[in-house]
DSSP file (Angstrom, degrees, kcal/mol; ACC not computed):
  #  RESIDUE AA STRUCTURE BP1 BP2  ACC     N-H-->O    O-->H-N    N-H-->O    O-->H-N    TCO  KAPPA ALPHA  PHI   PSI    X-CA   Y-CA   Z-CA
    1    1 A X              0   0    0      0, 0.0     2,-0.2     0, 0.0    75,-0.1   0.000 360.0 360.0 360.0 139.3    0.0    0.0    0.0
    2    2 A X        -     0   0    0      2,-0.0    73,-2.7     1,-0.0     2,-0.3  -0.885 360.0-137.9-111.8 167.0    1.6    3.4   -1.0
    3    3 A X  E     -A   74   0A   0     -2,-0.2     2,-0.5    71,-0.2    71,-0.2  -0.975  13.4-160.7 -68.2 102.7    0.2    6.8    0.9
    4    4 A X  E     +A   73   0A   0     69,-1.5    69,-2.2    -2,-0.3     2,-0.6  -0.660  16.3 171.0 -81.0 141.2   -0.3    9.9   -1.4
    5    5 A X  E     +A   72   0A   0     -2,-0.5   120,-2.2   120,-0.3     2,-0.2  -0.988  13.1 144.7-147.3 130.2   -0.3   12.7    0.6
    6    6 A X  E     -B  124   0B   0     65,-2.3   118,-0.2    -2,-0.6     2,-0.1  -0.894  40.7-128.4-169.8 146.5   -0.3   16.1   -1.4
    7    7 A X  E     -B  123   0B   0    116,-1.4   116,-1.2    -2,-0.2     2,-0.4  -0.490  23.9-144.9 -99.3 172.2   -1.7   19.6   -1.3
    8    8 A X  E     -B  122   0B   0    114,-0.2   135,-2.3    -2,-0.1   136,-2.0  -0.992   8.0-164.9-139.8 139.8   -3.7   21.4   -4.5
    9    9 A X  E     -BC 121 142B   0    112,-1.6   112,-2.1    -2,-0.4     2,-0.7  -0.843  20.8-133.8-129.6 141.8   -3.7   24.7   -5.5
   10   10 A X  E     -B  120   0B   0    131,-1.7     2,-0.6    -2,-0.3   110,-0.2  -0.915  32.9-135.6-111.5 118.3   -6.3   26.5   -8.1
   11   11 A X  E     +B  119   0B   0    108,-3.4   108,-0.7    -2,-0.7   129,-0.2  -0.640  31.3 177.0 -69.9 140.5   -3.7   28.4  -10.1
   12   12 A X  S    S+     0   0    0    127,-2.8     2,-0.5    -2,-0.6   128,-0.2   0.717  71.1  15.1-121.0 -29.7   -5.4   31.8  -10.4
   13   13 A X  B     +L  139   0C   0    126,-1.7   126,-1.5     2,-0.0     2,-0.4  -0.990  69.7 177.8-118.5 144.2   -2.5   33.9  -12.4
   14   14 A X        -     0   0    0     -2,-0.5     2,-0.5   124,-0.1   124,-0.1  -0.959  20.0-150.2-139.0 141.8    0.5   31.7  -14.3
   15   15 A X    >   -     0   0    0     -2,-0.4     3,-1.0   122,-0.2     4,-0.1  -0.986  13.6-149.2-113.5 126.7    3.2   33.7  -16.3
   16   16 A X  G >  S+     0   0    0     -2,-0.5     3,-0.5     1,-0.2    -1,-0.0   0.452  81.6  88.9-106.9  10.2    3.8   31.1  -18.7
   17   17 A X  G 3  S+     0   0    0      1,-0.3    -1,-0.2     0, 0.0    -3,-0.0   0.789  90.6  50.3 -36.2 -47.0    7.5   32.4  -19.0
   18   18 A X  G <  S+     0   0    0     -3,-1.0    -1,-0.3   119,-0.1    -2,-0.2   0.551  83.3 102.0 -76.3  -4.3    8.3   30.1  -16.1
   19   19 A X  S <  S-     0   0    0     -3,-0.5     2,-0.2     1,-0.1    84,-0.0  -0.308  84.1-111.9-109.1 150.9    6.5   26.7  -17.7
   20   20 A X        -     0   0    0      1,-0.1    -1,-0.1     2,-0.1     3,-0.1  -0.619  35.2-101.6 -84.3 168.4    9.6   24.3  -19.1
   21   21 A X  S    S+     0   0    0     -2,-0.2     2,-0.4     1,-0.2    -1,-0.1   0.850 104.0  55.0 -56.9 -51.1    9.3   24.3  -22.9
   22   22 A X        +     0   0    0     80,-0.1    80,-0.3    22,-0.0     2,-0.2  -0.886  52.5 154.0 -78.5  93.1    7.7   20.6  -22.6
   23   23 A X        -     0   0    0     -2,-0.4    78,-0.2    78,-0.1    22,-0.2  -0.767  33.4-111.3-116.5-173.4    4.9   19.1  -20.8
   24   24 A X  E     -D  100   0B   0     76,-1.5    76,-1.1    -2,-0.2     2,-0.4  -0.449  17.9-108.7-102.3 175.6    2.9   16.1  -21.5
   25   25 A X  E     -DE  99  43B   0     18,-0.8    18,-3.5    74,-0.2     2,-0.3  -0.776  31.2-163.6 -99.0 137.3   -0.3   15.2  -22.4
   26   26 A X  E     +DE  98  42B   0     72,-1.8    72,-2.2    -2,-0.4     2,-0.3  -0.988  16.1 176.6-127.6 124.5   -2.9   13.5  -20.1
   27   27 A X  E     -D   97   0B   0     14,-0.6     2,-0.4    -2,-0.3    70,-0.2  -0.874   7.8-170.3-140.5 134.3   -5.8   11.7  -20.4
   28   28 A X  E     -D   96   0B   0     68,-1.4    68,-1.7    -2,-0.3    12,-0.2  -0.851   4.6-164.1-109.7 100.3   -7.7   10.2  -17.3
   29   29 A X  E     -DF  95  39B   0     10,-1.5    10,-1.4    -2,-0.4     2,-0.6  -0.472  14.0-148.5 -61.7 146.6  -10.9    7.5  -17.9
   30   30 A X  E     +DF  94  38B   0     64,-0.7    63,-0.8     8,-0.2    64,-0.7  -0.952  25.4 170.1-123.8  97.5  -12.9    7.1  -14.6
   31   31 A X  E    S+     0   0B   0      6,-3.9     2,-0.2    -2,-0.6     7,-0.1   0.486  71.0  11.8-113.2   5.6  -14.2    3.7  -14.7
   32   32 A X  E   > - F   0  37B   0      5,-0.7     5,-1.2     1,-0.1    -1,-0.4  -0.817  58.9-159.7-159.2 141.9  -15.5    3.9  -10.9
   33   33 A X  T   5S+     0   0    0      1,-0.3     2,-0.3    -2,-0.2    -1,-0.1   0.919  73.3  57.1 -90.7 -35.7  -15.8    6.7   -8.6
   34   34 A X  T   5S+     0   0    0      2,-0.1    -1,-0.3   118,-0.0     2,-0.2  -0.961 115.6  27.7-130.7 121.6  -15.9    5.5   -5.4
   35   35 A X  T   5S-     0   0    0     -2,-0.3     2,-1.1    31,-0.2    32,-0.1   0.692 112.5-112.5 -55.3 171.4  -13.4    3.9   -4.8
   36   36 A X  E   5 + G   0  66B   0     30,-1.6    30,-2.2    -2,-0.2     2,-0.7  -0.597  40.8 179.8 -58.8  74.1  -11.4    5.9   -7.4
   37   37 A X  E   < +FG  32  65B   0     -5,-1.2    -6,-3.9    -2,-1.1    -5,-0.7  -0.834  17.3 174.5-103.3 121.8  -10.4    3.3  -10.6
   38   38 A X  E     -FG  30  64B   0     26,-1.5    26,-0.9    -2,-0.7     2,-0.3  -0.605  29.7-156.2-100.6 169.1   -8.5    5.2  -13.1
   39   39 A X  E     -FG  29  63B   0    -10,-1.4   -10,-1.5    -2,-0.3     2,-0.3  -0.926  15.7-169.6-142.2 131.5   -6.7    4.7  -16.3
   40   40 A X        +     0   0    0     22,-2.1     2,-0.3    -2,-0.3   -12,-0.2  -0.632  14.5 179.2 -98.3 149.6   -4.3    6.9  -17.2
   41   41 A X        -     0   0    0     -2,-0.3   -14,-0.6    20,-0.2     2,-0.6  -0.776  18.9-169.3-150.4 109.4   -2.0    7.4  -21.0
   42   42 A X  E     -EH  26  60B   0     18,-5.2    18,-0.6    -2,-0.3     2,-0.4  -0.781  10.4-143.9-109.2 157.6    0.2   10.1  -20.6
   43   43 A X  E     -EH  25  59B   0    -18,-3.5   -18,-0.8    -2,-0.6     2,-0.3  -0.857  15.7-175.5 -99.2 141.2    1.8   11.3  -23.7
   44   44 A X  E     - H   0  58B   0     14,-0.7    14,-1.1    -2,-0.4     2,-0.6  -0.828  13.1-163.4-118.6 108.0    5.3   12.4  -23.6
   45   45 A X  E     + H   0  57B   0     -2,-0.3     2,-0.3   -22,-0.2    12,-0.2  -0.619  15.4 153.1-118.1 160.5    6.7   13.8  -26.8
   46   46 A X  E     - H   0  56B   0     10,-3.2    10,-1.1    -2,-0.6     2,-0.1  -0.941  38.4-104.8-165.1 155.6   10.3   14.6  -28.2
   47   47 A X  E     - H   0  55B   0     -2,-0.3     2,-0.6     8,-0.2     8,-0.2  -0.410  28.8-130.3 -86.5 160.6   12.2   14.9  -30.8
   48   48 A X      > -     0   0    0      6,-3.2     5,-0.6    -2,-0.1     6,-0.4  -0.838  22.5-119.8-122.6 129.7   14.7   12.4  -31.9
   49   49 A X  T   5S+     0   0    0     -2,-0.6     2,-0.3     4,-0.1     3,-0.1   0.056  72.5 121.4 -32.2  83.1   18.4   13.5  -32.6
   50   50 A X  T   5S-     0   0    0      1,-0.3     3,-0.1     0, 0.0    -1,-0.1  -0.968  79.5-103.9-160.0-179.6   18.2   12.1  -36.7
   51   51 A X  T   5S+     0   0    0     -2,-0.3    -1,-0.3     1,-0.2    -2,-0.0   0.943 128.8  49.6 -53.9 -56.4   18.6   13.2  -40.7
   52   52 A X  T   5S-     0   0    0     -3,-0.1    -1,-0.2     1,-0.1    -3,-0.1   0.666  94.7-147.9 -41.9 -60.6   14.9   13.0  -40.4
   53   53 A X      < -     0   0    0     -5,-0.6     2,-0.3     1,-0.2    -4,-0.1   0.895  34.0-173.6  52.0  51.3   14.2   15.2  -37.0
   54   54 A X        -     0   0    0     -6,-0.4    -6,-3.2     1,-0.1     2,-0.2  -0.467  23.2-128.3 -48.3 106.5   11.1   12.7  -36.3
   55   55 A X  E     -H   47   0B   0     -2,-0.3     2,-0.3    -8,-0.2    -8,-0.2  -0.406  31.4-157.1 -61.7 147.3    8.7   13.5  -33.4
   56   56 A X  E     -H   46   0B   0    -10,-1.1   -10,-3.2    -2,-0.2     2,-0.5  -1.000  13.1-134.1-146.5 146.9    8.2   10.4  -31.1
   57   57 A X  E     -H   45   0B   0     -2,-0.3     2,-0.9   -12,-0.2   -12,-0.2  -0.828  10.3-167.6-127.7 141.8    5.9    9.5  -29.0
   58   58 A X  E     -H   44   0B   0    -14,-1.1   -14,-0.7    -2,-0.5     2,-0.3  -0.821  27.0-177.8-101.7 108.5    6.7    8.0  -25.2
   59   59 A X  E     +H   43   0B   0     -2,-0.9     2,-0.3   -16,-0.2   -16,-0.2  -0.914   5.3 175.5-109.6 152.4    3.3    6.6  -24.2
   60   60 A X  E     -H   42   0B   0    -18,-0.6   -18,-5.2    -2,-0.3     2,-0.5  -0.992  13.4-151.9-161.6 106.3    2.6    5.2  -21.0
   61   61 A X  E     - I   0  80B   0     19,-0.5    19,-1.3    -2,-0.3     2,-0.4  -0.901   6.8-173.7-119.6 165.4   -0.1    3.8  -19.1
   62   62 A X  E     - I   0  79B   0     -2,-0.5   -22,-2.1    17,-0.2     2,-0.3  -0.953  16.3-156.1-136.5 134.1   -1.3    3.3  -15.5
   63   63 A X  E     -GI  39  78B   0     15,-2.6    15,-2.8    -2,-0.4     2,-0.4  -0.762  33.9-173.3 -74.3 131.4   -4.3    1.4  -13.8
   64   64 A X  E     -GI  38  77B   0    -26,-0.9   -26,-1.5    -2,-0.3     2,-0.3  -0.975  17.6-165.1-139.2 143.4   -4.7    3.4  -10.2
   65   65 A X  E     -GI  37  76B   0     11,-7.0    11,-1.6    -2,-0.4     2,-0.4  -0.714  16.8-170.3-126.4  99.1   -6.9    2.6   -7.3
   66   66 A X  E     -G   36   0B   0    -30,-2.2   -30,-1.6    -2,-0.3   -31,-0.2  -0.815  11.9-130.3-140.7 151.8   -7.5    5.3   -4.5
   67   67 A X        -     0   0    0     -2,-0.4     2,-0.1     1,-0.1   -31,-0.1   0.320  37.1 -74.2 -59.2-174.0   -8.8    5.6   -1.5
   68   68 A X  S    S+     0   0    0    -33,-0.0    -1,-0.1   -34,-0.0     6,-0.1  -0.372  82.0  71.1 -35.2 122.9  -11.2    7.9    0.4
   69   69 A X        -     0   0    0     -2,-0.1    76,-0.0    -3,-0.1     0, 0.0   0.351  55.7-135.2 123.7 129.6   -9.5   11.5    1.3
   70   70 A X  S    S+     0   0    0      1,-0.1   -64,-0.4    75,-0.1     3,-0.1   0.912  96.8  30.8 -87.6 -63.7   -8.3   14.6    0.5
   71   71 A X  S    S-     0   0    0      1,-0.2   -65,-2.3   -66,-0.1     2,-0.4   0.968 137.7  -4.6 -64.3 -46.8   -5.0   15.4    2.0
   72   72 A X  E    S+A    5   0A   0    -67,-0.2     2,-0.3    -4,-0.1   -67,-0.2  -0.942  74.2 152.8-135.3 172.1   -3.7   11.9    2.1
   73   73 A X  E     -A    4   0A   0    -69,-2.2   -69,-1.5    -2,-0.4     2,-0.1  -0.904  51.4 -66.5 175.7 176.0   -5.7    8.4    1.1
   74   74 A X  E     -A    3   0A   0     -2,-0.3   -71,-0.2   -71,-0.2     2,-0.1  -0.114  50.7-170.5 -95.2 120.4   -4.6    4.9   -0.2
   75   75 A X        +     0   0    0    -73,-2.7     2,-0.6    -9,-0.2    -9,-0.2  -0.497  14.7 179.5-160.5 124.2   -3.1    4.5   -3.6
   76   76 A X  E     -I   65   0B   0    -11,-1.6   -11,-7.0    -2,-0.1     2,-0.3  -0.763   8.4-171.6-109.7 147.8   -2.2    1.9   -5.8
   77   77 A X  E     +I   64   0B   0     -2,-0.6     2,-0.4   -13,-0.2   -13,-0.2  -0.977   5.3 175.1-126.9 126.5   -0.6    2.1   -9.3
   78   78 A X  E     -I   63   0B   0    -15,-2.8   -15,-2.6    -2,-0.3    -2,-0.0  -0.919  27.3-124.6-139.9 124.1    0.1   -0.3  -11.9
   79   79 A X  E     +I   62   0B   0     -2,-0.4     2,-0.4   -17,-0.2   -17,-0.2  -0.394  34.5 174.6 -73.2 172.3    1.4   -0.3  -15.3
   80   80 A X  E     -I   61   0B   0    -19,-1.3   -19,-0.5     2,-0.0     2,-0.3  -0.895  36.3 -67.5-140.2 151.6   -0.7   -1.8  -17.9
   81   81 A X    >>  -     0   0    0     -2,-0.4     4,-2.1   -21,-0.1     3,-1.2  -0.438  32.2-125.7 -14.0  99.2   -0.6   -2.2  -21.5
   82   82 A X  T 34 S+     0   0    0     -2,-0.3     4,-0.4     2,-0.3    -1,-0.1   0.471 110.2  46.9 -16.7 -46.2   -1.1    0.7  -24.0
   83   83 A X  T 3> S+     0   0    0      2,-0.2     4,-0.6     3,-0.1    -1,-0.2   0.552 113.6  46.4-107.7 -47.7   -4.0   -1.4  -25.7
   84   84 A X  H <> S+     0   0    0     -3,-1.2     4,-1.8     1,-0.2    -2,-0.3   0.923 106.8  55.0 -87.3 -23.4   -5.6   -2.2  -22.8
   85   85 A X  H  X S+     0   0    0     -4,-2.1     4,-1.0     1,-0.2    -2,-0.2   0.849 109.9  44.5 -28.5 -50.9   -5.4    1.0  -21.5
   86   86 A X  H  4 S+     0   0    0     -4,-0.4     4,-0.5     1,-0.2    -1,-0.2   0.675 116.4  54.4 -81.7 -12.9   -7.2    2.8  -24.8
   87   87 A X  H >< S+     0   0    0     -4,-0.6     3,-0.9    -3,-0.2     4,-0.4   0.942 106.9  48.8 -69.2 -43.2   -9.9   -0.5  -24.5
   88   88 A X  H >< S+     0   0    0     -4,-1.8     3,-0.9     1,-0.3     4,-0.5   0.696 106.2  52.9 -84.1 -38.2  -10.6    0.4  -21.1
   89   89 A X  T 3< S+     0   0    0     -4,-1.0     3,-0.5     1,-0.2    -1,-0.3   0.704  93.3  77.0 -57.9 -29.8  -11.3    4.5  -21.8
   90   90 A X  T <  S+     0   0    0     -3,-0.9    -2,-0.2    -4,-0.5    -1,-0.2   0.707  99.9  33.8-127.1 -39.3  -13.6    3.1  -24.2
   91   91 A X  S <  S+     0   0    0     -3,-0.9    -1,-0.3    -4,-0.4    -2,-0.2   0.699  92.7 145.7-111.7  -0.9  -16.5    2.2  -20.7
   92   92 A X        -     0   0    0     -4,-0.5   -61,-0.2    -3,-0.5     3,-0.1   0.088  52.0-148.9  15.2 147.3  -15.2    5.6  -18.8
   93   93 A X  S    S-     0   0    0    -63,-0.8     2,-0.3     1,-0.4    -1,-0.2   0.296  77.7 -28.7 150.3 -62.1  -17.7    7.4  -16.8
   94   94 A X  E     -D   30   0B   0    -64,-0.7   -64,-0.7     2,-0.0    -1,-0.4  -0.955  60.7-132.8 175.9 178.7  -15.8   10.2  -17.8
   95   95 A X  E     -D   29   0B   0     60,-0.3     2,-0.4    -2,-0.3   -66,-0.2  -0.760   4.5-165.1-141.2 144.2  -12.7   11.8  -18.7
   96   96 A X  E     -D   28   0B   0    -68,-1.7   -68,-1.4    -2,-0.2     2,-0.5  -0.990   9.8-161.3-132.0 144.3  -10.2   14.7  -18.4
   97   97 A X  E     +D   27   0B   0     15,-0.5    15,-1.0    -2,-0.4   -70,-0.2  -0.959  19.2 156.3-135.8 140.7   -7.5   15.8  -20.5
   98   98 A X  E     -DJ  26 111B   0    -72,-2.2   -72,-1.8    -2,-0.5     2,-0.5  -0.958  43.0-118.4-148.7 159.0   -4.5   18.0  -19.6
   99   99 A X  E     -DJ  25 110B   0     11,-1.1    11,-0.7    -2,-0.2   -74,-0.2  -0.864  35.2-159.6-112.1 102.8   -1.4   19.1  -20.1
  100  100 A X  E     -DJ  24 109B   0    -76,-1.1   -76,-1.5    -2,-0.5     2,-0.3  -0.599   5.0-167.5-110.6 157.4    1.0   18.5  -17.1
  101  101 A X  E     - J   0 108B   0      7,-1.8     7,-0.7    -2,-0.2     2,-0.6  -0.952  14.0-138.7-134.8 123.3    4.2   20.2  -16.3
  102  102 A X  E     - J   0 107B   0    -80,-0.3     5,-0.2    -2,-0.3     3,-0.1  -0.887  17.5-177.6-125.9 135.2    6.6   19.2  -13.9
  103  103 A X        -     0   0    0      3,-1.6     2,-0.7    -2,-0.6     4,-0.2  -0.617  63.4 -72.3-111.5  50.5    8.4   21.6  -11.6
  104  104 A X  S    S-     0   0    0      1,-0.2     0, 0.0     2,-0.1     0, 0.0  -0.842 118.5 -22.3  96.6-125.5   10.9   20.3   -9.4
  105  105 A X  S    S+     0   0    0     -2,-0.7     2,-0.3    -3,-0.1    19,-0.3  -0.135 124.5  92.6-101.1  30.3    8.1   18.6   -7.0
  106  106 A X        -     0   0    0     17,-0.1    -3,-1.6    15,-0.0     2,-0.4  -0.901  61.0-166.7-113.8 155.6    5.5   20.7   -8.1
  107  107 A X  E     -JK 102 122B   0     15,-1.1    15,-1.0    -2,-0.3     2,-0.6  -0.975  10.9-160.3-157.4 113.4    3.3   19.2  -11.3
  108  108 A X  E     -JK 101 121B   0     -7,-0.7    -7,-1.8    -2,-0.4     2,-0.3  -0.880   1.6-156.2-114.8 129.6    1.3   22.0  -12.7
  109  109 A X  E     -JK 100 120B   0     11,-3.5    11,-1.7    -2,-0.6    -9,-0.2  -0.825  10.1-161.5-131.6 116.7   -1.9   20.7  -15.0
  110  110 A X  E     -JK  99 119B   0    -11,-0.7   -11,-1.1    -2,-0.3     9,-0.2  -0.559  24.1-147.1 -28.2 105.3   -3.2   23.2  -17.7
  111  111 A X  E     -J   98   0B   0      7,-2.8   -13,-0.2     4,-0.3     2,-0.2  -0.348  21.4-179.8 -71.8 176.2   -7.4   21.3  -18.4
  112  112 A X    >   +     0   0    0    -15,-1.0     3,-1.2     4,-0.1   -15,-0.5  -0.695  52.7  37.7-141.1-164.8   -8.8   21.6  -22.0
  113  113 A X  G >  S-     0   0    0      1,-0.2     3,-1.1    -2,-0.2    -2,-0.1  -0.383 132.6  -3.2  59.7-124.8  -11.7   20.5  -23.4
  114  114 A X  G 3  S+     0   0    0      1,-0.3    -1,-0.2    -2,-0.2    45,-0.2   0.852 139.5  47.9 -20.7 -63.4  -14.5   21.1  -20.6
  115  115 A X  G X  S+     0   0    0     -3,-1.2     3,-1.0   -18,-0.1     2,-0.8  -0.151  77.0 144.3 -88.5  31.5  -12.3   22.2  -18.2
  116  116 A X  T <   +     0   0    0     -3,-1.1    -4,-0.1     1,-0.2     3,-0.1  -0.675  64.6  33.2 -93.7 118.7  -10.4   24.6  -20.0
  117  117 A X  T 3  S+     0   0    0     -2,-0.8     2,-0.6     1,-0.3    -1,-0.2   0.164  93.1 103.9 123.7   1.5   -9.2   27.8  -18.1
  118  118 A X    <   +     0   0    0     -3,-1.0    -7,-2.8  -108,-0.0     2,-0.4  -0.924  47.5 178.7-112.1 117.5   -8.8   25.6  -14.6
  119  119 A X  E     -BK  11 110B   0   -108,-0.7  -108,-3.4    -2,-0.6     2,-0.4  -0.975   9.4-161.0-122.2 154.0   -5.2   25.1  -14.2
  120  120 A X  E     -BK  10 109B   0    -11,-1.7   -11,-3.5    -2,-0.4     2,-0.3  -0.878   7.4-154.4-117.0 147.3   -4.3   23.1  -10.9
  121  121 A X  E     -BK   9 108B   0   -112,-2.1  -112,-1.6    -2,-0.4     2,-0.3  -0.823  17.0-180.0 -99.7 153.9   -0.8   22.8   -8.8
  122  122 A X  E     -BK   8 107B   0    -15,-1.0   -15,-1.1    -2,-0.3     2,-0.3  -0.927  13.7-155.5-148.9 175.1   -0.2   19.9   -6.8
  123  123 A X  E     -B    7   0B   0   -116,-1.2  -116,-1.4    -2,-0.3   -17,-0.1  -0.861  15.5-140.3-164.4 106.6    2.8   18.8   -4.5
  124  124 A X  E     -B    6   0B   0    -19,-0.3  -118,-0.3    -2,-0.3     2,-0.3  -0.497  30.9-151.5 -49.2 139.0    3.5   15.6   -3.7
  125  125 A X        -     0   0    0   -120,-2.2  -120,-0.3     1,-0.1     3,-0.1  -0.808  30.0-147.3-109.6-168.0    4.6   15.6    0.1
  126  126 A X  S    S+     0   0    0      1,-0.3     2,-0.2    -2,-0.3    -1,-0.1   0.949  85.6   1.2-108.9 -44.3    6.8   13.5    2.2
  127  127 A X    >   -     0   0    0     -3,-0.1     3,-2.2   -55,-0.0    -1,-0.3  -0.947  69.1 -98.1-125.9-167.5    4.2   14.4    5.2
  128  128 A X  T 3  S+     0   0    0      1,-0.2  -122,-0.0    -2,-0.2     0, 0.0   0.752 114.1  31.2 -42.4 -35.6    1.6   15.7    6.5
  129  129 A X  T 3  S+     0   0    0      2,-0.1     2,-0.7    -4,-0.0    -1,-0.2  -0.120  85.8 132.0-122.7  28.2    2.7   18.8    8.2
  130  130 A X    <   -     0   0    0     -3,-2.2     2,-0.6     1,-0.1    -5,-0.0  -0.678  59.3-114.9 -82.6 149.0    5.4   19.4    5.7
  131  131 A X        -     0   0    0     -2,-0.7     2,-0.4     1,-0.0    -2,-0.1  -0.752  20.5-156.6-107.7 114.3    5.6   23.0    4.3
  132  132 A X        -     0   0    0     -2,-0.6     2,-0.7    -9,-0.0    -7,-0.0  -0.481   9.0-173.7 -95.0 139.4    4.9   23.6    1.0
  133  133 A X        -     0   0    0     -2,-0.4     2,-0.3     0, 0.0     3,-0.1  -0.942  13.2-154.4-118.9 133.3    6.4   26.9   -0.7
  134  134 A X        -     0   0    0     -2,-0.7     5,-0.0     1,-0.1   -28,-0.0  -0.674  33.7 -88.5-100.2 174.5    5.3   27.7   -4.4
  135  135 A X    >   -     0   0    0     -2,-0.3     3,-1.1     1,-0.1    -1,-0.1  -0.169  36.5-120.9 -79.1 153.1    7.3   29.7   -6.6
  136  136 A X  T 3  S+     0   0    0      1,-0.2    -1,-0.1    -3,-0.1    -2,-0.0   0.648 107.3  66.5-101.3   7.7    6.6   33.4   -6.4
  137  137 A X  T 3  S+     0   0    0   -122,-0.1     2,-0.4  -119,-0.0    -1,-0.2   0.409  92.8  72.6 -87.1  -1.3    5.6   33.8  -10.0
  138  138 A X    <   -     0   0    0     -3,-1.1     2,-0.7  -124,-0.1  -124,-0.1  -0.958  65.5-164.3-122.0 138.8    2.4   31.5   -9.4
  139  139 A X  B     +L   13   0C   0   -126,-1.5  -127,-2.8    -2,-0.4  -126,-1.7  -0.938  25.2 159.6-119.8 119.6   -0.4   32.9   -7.4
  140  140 A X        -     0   0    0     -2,-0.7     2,-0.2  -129,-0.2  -129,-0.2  -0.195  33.6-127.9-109.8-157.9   -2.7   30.3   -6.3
  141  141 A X        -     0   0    0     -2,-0.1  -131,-1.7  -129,-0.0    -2,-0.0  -0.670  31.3-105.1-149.6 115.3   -5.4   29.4   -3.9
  142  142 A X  B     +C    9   0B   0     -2,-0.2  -133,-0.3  -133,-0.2     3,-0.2  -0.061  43.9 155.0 -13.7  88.7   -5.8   26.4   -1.5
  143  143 A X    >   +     0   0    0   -135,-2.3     3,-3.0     1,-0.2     6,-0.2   0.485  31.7 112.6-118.8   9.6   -8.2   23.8   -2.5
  144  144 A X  T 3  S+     0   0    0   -136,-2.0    -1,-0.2     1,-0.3  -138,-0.1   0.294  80.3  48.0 -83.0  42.8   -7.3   20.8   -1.1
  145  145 A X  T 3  S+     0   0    0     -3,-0.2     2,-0.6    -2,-0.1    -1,-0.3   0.164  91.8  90.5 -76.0 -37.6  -10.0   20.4    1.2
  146  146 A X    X   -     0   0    0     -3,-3.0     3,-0.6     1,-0.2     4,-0.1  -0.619  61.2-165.3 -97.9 115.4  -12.5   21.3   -1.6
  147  147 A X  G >  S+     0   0    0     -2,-0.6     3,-2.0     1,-0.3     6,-0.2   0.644  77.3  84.3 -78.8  -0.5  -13.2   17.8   -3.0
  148  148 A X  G 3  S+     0   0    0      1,-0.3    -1,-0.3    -5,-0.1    12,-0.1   0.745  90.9  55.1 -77.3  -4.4  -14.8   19.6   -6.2
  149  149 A X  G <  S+     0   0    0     -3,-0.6    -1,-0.3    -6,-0.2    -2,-0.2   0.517  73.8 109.2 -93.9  -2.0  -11.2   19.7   -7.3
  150  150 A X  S X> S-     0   0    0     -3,-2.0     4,-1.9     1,-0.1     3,-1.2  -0.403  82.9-120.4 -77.3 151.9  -10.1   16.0   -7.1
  151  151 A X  H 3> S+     0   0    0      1,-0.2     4,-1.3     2,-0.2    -1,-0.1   0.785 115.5  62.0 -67.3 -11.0   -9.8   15.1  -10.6
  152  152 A X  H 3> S+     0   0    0      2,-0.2     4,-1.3     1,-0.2    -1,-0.2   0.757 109.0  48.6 -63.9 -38.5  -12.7   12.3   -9.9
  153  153 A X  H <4 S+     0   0    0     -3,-1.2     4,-0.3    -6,-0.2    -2,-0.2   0.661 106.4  49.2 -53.3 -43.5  -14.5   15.4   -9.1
  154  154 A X  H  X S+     0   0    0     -4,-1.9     4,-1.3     2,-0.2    -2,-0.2   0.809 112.6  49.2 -94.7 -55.8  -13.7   17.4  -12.1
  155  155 A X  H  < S+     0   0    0     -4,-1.3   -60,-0.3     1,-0.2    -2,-0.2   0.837 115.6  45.5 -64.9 -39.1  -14.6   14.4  -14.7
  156  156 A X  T  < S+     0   0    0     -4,-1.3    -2,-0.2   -62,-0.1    -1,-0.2   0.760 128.6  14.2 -82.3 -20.2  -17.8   13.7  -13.1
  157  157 A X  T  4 S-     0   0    0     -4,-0.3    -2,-0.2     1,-0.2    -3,-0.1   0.156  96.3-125.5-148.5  40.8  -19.4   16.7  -12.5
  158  158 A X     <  -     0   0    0     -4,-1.3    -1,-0.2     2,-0.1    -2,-0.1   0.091  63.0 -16.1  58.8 179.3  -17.4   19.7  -14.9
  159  159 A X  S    S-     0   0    0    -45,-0.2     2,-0.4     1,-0.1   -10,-0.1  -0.073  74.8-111.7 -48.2 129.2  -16.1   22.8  -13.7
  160  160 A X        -     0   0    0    -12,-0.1     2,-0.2     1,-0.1    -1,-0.1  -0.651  39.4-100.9 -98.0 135.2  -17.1   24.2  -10.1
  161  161 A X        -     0   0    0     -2,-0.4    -1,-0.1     1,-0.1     0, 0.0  -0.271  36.4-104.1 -43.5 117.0  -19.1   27.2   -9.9
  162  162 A X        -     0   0    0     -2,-0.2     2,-0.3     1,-0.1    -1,-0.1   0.123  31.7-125.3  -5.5 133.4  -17.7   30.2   -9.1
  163  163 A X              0   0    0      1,-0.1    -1,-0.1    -3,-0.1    -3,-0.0  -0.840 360.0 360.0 -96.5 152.3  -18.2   31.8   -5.5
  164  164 A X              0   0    0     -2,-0.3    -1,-0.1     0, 0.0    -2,-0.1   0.136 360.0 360.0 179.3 360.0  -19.5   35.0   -5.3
């Protein structure tokens, strides 16, 4: 059994100066909500060094199962197949896609589609009462407490309303 324990931030201004050149592409099937069964295919792509200069594409998927909780819960991950992965999107519940960015231990994800204009931070941590500092070019807000932001959240039931 691994513990994830990480806080989530709703990025509210990004200068996209800072972003590395590269992220990847993500897209997340929901094939239960509670518990949490994902399927993951994250895209990473890059050139390769040749007469050609040929894009390639590193794909990767993972079967996850997680628990109950916001700050920390239960999570297992396993890779799977490429094939079965894209079979497996195929009975989804629902879906997200995004563009993730990794930043030291920070993983910034840019939605589309639905969700497009909600970008999220997240930070793995080591524990609970570890102290997270963000970079001082992203201005965020705290949401991990607000389950309408677990990505389970976000695939079933769209974008969360605005307060006001």
């Amino acid at each position: 059994m691994a513990l994830e324990i990480e806080r989530k931030y709703k990025v509210l201004k990004l200068d996209k100066k800072h972003l590395p050149r590269k992220g990847y592409q993500v897209i997340q099937g929901y094939l239960n909500y509670e518990p949490v069964l994902r399927v993951r295919i994250a895209v990473l792509r890059h050139s390769v060094a040749s007469k050609q200069r040929r894009m390639v594409d590193n794909r990767k998927a993972i079967f996850s199962i997680k628990g109950k909780g916001l700050l920390s819960r239960e999570e297992f991950e396993y890779p799977i197949p490429l094939f079965h992965a894209r079979e497996l999107l195929k009975f989804s519940l629902g879906t997200i896609k995004k563009t993730r960015y990794k930043i030291g231990r920070l993983e910034l994800d840019i939605f589309h589609g639905k969700l497009k204009g909600l970008i999220l931070a997240e930070v793995e941590l080591k524990n609970k009462r570890e102290k997270v500092r963000l970079p001082d070019w992203l201005k965020c807000s705290e949401v991990t407490y607000d389950p309408r932001y677990q990505n389970n959240a976000l695939a079933q039931f769209g974008l969360p309303p605005a307060k006001g």
